[in-house]
LUMBA-330372 format. One record per residue: residue in three letters; x, y, z of N, C-alpha, C, O in turn. Coordinates in steps of 0.001 Angstrom, whole numbers, padded with zeros to 6 digits, always signed. Layout:
ALAXYZXYZXYZXYZ...
This chain:
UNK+055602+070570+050313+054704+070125+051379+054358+068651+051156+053829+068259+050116UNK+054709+067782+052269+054354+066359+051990+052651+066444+052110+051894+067233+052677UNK+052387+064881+051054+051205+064619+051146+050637+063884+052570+051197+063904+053667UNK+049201+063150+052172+048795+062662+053721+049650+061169+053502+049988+060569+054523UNK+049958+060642+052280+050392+059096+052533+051812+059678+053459+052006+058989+054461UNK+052338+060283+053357+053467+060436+053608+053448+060485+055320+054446+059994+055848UNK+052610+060925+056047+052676+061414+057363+052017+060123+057789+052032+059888+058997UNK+051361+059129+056872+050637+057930+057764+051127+056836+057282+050614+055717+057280UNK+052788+057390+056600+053555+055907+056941+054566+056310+057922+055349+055481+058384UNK+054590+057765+058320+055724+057928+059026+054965+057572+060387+055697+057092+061253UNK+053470+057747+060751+052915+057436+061989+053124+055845+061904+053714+055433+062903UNK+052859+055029+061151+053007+053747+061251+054387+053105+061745+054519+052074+062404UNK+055485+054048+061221+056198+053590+061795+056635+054054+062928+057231+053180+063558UNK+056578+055386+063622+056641+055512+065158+058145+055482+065790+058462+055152+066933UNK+058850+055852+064889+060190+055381+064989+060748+055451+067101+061334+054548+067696UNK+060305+056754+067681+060411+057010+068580+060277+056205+069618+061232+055909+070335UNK+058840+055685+069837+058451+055231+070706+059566+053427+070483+059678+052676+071452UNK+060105+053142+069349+060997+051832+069453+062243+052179+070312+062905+051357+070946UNK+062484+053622+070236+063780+053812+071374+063488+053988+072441+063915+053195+073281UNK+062639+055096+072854+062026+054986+074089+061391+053976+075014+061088+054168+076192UNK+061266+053102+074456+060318+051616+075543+061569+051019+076132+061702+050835+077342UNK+062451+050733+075257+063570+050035+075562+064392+050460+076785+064927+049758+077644UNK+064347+051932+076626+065052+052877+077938+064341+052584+078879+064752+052048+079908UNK+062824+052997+078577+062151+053173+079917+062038+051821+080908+062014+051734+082135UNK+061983+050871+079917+062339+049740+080772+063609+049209+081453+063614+048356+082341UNK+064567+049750+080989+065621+049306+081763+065860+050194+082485+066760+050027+083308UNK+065056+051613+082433+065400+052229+083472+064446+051546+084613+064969+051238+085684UNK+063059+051306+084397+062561+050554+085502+063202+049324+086058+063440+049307+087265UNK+063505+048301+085323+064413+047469+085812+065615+047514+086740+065852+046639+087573UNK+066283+048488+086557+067234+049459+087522+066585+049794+089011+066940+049513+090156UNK+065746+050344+088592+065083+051301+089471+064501+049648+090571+064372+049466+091782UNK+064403+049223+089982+063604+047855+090969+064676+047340+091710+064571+047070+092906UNK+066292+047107+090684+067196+046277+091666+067359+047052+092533+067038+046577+093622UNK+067812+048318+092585+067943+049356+093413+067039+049458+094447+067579+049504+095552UNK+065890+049505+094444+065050+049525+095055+065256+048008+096074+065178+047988+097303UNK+065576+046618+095029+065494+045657+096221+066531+045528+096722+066516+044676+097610UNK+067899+046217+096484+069391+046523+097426+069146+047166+098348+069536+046939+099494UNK+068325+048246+097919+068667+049120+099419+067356+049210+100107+067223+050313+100637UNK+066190+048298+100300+064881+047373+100709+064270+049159+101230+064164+049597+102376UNK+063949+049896+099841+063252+051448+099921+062184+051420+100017+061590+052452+100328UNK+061291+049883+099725+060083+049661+099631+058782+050867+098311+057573+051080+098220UNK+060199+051350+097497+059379+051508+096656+058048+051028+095491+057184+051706+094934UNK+058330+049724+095456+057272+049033+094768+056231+048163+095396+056666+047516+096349UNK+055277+048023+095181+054032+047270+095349+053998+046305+094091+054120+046837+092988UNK+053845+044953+094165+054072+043757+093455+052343+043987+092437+052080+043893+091238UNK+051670+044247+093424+050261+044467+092636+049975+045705+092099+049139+045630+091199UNK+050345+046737+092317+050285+047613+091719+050961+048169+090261+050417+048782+089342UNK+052562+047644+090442+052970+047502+089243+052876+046737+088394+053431+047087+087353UNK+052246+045515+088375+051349+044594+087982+050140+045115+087012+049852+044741+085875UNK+049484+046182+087907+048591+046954+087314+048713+048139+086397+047850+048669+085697UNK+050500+048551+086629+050670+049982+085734+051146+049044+084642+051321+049763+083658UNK+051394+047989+084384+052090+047639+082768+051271+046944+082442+051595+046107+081599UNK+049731+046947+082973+048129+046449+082129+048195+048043+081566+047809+048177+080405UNK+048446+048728+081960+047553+049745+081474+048497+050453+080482+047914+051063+079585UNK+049811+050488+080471+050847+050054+078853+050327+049654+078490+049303+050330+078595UNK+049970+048245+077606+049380+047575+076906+048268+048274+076628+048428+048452+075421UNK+047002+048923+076970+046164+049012+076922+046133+050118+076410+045067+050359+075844UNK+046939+050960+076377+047333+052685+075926+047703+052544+074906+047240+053304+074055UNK+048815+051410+074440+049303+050815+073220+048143+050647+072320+048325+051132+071203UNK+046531+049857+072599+045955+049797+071659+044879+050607+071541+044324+050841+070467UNK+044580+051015+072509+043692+052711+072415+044089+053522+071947+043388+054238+071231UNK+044978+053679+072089+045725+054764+071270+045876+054924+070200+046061+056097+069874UNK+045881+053857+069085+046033+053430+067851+044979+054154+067273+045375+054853+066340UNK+043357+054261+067577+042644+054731+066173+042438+056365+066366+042078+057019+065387UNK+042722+057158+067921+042685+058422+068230+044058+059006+067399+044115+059949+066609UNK+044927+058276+067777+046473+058712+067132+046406+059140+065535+046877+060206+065140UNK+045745+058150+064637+045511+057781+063105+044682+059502+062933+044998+060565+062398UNK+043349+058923+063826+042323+060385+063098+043178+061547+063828+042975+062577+063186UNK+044180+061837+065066+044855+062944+065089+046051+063641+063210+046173+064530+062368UNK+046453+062592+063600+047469+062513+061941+046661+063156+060966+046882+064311+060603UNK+045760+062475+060537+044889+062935+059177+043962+064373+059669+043673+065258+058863UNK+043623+064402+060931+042799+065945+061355+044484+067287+061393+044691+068457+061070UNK+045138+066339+061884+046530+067437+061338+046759+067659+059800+046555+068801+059387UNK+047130+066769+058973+047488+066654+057785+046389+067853+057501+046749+069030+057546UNK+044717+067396+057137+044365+068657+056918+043842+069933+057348+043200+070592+056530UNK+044023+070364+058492+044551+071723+059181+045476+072342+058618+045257+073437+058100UNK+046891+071675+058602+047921+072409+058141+047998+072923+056451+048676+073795+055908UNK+047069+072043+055966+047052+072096+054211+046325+073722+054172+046752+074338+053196UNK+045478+074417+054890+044678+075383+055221+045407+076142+055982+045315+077301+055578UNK+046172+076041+057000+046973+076882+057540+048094+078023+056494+048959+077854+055634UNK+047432+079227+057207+048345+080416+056047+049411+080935+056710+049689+082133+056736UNK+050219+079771+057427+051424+080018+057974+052115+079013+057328+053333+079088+057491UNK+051811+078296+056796+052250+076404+056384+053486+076512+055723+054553+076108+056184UNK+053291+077197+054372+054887+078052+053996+055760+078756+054424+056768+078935+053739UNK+055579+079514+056014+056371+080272+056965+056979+079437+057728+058094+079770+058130UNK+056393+078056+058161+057023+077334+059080+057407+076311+058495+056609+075448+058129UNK+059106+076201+058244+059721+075252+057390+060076+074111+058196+060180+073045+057589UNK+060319+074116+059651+061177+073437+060432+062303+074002+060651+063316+073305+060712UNK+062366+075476+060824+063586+076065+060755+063915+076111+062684+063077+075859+063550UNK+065153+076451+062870+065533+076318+064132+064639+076898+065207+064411+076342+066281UNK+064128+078127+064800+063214+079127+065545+061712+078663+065763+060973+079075+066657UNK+061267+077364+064401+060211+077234+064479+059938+076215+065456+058915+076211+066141UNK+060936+075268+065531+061089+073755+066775+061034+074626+068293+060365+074182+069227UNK+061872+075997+068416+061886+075979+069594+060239+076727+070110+059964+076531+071294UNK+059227+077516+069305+058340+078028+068911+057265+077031+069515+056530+077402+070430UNK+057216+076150+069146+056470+074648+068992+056576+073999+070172+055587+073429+070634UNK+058167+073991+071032+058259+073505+072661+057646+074083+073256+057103+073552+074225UNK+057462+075278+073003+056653+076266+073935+055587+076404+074058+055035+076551+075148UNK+054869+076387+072644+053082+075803+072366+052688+074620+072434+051527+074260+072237UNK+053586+073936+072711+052998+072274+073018+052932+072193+074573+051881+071733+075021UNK+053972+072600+075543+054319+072534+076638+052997+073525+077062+052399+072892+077932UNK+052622+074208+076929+051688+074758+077005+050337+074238+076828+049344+074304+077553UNK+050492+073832+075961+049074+072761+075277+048935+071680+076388+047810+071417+076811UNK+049959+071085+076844+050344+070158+077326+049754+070283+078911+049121+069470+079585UNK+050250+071691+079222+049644+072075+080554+048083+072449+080724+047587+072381+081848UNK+047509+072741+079906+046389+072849+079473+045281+071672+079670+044559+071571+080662UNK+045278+070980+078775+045142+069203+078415+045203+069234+080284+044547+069967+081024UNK+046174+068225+080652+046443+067905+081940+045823+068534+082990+045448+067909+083982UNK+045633+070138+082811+044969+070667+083631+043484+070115+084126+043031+069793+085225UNK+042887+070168+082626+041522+070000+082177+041257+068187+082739+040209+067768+083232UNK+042160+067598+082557+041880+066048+083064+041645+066384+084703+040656+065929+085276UNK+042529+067126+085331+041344+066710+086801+040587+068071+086682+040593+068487+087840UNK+040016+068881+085999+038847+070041+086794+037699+069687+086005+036641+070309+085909UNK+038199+068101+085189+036469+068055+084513+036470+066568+084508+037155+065687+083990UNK+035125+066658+085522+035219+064769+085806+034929+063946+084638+034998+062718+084673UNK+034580+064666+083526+034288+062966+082237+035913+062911+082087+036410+061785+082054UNK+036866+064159+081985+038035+063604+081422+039013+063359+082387+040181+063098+082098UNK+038548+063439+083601+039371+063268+084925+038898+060938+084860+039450+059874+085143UNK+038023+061282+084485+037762+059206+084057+038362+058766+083556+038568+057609+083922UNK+039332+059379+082034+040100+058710+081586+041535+059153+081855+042467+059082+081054UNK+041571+059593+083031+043108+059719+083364+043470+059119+084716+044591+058758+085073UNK+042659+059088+085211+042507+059005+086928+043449+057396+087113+044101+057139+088125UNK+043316+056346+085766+044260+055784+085859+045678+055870+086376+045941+055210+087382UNK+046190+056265+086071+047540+057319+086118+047636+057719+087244+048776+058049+087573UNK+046624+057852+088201+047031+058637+089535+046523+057629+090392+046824+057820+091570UNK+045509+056110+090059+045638+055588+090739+046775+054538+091913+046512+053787+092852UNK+047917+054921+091339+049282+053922+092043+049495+054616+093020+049372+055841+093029UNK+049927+053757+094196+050043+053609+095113+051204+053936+095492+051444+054235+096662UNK+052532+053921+094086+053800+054041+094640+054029+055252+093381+053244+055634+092513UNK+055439+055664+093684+055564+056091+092578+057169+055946+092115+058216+056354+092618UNK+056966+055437+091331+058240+054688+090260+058040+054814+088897+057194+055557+088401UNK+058688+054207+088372+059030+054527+086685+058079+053641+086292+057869+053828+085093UNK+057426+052797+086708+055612+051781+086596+054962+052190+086556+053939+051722+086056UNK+055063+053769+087210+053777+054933+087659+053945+055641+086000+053071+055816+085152UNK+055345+055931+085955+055074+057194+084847+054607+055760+083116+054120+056133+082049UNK+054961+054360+083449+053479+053736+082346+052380+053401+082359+051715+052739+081562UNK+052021+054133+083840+050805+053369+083750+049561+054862+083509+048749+055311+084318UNK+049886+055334+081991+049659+056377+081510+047601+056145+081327+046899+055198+080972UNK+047395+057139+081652+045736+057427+081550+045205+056666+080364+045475+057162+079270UNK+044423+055434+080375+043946+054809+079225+042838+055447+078060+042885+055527+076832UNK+042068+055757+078840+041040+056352+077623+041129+057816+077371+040364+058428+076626UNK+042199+058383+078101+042031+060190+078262+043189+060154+076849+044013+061069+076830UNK+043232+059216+075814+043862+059292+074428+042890+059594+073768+043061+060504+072958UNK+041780+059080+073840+040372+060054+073214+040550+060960+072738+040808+061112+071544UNK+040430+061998+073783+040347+063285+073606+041566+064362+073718+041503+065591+073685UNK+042739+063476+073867+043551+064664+074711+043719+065098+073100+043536+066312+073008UNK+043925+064664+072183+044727+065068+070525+043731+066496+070104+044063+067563+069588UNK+042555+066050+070514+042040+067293+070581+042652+068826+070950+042564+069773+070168UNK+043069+068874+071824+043758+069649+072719+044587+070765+071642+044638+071969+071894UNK+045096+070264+070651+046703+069952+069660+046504+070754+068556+047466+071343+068062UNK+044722+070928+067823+044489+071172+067005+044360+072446+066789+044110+072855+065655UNK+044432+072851+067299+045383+074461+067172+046635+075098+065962+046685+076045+065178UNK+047774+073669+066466+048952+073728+066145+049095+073635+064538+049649+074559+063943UNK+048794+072962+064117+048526+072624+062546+047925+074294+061667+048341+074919+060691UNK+046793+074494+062630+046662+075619+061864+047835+077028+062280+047657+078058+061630UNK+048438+077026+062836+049452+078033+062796+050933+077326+062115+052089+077619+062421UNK+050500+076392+061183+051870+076387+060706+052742+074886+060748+053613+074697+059899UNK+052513+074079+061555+053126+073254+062060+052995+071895+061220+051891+071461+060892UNK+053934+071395+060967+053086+069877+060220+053003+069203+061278+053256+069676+062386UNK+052581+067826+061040+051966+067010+061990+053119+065787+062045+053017+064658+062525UNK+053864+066213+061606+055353+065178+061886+056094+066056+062932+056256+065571+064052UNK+056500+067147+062701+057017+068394+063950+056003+068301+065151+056623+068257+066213UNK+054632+068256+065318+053912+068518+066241+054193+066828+067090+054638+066863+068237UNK+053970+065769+066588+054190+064561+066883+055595+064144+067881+055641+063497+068927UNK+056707+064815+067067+057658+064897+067518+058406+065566+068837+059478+065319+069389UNK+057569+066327+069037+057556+067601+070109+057051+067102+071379+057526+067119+072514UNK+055776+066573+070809+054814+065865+071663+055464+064092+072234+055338+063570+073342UNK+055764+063851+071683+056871+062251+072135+058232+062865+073015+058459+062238+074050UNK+059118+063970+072729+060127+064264+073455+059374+064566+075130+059601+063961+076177UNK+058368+065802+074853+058011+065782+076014+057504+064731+077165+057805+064743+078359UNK+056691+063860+076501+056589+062579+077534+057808+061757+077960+057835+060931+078872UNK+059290+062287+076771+059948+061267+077112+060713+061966+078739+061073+061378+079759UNK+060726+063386+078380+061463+063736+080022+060476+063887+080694+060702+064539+081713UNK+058963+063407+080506+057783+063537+081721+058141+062211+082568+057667+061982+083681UNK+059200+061227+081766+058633+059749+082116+060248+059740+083631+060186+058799+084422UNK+061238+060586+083791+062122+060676+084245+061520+060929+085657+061891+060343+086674UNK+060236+062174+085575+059991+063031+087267+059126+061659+087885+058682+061966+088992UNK+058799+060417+087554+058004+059816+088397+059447+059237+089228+060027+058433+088499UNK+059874+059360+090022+060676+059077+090971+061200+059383+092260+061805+060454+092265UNK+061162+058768+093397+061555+058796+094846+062923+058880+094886+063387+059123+096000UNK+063974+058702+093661+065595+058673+094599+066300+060148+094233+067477+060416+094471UNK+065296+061079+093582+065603+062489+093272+065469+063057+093992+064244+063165+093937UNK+065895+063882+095135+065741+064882+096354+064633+066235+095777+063483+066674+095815UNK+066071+066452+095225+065565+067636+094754+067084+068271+093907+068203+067933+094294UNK+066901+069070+092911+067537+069552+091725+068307+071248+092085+067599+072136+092559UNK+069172+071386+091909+069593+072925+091772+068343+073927+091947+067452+073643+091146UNK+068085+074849+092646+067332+076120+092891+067095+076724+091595+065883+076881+091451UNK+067787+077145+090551+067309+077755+089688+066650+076769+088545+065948+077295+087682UNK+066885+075233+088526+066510+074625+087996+064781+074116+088184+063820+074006+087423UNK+064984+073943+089332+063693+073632+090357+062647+075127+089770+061585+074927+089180UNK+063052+076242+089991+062239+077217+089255+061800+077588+088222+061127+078606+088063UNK+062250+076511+087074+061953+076802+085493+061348+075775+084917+060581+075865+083959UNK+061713+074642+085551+061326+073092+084697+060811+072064+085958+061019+072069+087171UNK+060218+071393+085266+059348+070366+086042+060144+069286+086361+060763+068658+085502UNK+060170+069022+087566+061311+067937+088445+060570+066976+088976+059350+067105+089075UNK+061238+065856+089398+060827+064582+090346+060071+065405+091877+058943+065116+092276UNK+060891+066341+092489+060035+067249+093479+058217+067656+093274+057319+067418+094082UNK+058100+068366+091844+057112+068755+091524+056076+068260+091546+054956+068502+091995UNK+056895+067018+090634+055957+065733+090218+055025+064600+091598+053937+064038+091725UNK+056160+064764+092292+055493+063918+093467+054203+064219+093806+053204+063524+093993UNK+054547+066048+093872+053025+066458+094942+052316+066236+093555+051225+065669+093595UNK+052803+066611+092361+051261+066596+091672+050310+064739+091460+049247+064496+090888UNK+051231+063821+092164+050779+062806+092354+050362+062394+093951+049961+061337+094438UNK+050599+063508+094435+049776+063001+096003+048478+063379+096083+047828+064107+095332UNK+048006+062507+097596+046721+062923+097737+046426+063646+098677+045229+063794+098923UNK+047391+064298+099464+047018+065286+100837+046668+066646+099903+047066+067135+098845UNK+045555+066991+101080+045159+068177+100275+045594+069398+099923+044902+070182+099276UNK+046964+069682+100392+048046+070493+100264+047905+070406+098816+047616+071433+098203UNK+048086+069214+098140+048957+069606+096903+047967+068628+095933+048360+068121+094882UNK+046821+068490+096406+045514+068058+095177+045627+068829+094200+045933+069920+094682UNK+045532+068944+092653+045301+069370+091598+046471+070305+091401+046119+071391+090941UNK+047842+070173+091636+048590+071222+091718+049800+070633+090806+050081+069464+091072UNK+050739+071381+089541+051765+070947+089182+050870+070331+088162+050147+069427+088580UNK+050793+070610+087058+049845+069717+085914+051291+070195+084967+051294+069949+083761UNK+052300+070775+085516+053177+070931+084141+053743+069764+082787+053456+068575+082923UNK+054200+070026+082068+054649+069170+081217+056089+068719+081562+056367+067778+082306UNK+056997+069555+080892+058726+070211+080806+058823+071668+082144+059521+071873+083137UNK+057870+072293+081549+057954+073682+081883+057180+074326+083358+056111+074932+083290UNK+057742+074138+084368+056492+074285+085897+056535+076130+085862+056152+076784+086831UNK+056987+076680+084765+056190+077975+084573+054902+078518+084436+054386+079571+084809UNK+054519+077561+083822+052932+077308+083817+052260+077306+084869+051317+078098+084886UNK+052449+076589+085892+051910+076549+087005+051870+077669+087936+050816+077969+088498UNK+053014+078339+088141+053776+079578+088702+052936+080507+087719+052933+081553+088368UNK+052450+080688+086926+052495+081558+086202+050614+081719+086231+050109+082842+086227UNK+049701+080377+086261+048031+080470+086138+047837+080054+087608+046666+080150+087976UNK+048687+079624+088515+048116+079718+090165+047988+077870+090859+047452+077344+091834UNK+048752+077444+089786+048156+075953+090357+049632+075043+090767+049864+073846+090597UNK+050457+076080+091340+051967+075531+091679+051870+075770+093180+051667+076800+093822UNK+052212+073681+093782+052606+073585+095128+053883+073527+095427+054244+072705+094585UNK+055038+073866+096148+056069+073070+096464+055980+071711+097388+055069+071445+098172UNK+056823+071136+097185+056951+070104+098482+057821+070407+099904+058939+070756+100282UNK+056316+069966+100478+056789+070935+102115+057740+069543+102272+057539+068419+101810UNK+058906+070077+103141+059394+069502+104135+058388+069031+105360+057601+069874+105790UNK+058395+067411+106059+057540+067463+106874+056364+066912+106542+055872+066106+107332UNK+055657+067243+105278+054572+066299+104566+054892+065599+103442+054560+066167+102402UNK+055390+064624+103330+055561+063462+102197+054356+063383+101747+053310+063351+102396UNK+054541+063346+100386+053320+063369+099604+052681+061797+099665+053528+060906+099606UNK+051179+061353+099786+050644+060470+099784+050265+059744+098777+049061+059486+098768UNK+050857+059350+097972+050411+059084+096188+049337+057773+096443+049427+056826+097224UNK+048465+058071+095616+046601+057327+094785+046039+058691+095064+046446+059852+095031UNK+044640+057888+095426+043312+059283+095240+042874+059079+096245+042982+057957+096740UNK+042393+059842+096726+041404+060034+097624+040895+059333+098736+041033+059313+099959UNK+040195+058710+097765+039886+057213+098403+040534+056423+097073+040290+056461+095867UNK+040928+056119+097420+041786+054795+096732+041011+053500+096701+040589+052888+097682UNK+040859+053094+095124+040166+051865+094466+040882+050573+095211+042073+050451+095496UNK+039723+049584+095455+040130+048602+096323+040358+047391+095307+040446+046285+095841UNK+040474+047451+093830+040720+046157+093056+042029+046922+092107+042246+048068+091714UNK+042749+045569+091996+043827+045759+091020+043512+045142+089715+044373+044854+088883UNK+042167+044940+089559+041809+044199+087856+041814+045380+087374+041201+046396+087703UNK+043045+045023+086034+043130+045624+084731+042022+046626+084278+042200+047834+084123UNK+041008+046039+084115+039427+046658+083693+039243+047436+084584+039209+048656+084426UNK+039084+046798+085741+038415+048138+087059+039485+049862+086465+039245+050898+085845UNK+040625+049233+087138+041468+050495+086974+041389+051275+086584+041333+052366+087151UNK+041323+050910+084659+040817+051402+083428+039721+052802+083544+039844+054016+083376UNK+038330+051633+084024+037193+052042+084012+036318+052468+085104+035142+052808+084975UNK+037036+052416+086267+036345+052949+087419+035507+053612+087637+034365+053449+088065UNK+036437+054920+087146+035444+056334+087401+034485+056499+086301+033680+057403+086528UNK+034326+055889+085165+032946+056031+084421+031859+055212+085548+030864+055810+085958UNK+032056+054307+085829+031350+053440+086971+030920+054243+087870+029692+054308+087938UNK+031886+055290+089051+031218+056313+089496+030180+057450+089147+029236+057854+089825UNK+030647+057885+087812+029692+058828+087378+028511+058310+087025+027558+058962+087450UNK+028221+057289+086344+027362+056451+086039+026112+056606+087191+024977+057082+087155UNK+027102+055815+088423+025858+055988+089509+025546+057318+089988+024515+057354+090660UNK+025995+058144+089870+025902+059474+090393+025156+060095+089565+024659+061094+090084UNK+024743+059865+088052+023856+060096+087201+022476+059394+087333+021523+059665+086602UNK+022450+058527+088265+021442+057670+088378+020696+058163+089882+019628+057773+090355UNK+021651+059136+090418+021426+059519+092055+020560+060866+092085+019859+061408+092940UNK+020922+061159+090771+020575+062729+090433+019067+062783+089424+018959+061941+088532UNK+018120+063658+089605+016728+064029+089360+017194+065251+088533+016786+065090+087383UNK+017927+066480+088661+017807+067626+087743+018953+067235+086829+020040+066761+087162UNK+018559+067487+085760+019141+067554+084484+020904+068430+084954+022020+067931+084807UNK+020591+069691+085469+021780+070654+085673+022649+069769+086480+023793+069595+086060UNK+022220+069079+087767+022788+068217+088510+023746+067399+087730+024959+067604+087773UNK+023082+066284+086871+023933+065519+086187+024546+066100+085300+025693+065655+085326UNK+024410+067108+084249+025451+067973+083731+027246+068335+084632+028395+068327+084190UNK+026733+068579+085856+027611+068924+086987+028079+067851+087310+029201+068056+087774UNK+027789+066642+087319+028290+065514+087471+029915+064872+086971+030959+064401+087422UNK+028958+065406+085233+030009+065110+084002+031334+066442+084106+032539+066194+084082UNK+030827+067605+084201+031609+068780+083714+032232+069308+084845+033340+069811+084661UNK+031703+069307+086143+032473+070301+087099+033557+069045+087298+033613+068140+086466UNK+034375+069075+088428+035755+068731+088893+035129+067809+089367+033903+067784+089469UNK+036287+066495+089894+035851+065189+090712+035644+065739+091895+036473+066538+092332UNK+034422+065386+092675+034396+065732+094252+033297+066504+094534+033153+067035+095635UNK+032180+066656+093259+031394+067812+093684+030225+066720+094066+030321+065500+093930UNK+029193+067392+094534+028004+066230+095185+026992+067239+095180+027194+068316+095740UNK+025716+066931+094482+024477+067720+094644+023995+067514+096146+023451+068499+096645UNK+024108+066441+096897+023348+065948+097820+024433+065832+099369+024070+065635+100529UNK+025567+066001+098923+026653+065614+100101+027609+066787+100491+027384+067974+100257UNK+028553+066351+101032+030001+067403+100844+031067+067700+099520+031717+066817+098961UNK+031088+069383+099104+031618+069339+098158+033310+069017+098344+033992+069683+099123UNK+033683+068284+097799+034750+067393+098010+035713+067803+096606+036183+066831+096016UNK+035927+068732+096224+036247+069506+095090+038027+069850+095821+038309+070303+096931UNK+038811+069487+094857+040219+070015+095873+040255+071443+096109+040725+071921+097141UNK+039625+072330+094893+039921+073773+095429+039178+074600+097023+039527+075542+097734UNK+037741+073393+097023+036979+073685+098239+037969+073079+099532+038599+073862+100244UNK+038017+071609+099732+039020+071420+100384+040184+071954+100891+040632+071610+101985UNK+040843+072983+099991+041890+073366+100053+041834+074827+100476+042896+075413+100684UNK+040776+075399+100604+039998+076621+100566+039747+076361+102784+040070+077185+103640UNK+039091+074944+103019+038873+074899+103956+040418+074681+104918+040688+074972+106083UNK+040993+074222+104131+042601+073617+104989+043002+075047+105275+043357+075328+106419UNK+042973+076089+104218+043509+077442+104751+042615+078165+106012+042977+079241+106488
């Protein structure tokens, strides 16, 4: 069993994420000439402007949540009375896709049905377009807490180099579904795994397909706890929010929706109120219309 130096030089070095940036950018780069050959009007000059502030910014937030994830793994697993059962053997990697992808759907879920952690993701759903700019312009502060999510895994066994690893593959085929030139995928494929189709609606804003598709890899999940839309023919999905933020500064983006709750904590007199503020879903209102997607969506039927 490696020690903790051992897992926090292998986090330091990150080997992954040096192959992955390189792709993802030339796949965006692609994706742009393409885009200005065949004039698809997929990109917004300011908006993608705004998804590679918020790269950068994930890059260094991420840094001290990532560290205390490593070392809250390292010792979980030292305590875990599976730790000697799970060697890294073939059965145990594929074991681990399945509890992460899961974890994964989980996490994501929880970012929009609970507005403090729907603040630090809402980044991510603020773009306007959706391109391979969209899938970096990854939720800035929802690195906080998502590692949380994870700590499970360690204690059934897992080291925190396998869990890490699991967890980087999956974002790397999450970073493929942000795209417009994918129709749509084989029928039986479309039914097992999470596609560019899926992905769209779970980035639109018509109320068809608000809060729907939180999958990782796996849109079984969705199919499986009730929160799977298809994409209708006929309604193109509307990608931002709701109401859609009227500044493209870096900071705003970031930090918006703490800014909302903020005042909405300041609007509110009962204690339970502002509790509800923080914890129920974006959209609820002590004083207004509940604006909640499942109510919305409740009324569309």
């Amino acid at each position: 069993m490696h020690d903790l130096q051992f897992y926090l030089d292998e986090f330091a070095k990150d080997d992954l994420i040096y192959i992955f940036l390189p792709i993802f950018l030339l796949a965006l780069v692609l994706e742009y000439w393409f885009d200005r050959k065949r004039h698809l009007n997929l990109f917004d000059r300011r908006d993608t402007i705004a998804s590679l502030w918020m790269t950068v910014f994930v890059v260094f937030v991420d840094l001290l949540p990532k560290l205390g994830a490593v070392i809250a793994f390292y010792h979980l697993h030292q305590i875990s009375p599976l730790a000697d059962v799970i060697q890294r053997q073939w059965w145990a990697w594929v074991l681990l896709f399945f509890l992460d992808d899961i974890t994964y759907y989980f996490m994501h879920r929880a970012n929009h049905e609970v507005r403090f952690l729907w603040a630090g993701h809402v980044s991510h759903h603020s773009a306007i377009k959706m391109n391979f700019a969209t899938a970096l312009r990854q939720g800035v502060f929802e690195r906080v807490h998502k590692y949380f999510f994870w700590l499970p895994l360690p204690l059934l066994g897992f080291d925190p180099l396998m869990i890490f690893t699991v967890m980087s593959v999956n974002l790397f085929y999450q970073f493929w579904l942000h795209t417009e030139l994918v129709a749509s995928l084989p029928d039986w494929f479309e039914r097992v795994f999470n596609t560019p189709s899926h992905h769209r609606v779970h980035h639109a804003s018509n109320i068809r397909y608000l809060d729907c598709n939180h999958a990782g890899v796996l849109i079984i999940w969705d199919r499986i706890f009730g929160t799977f839309s298809q994409e209708v023919e006929g309604e193109p999905p509307v990608y931002g929010l709701t109401t859609n933020i009227t500044s493209y500064n870096p900071f705003s983006v970031a930090t918006h929706e703490y800014s909302s709750i903020a005042a909405d904590l300041r609007r509110a007199d009962k204690l339970r109120d502002k509790l509800s503020y923080v914890l129920k879903a974006p959209g609820w209102s002590h004083d207004g219309e509940d604006r909640r997607a499942k109510v919305l969506r409740a009324k569309l039927a």
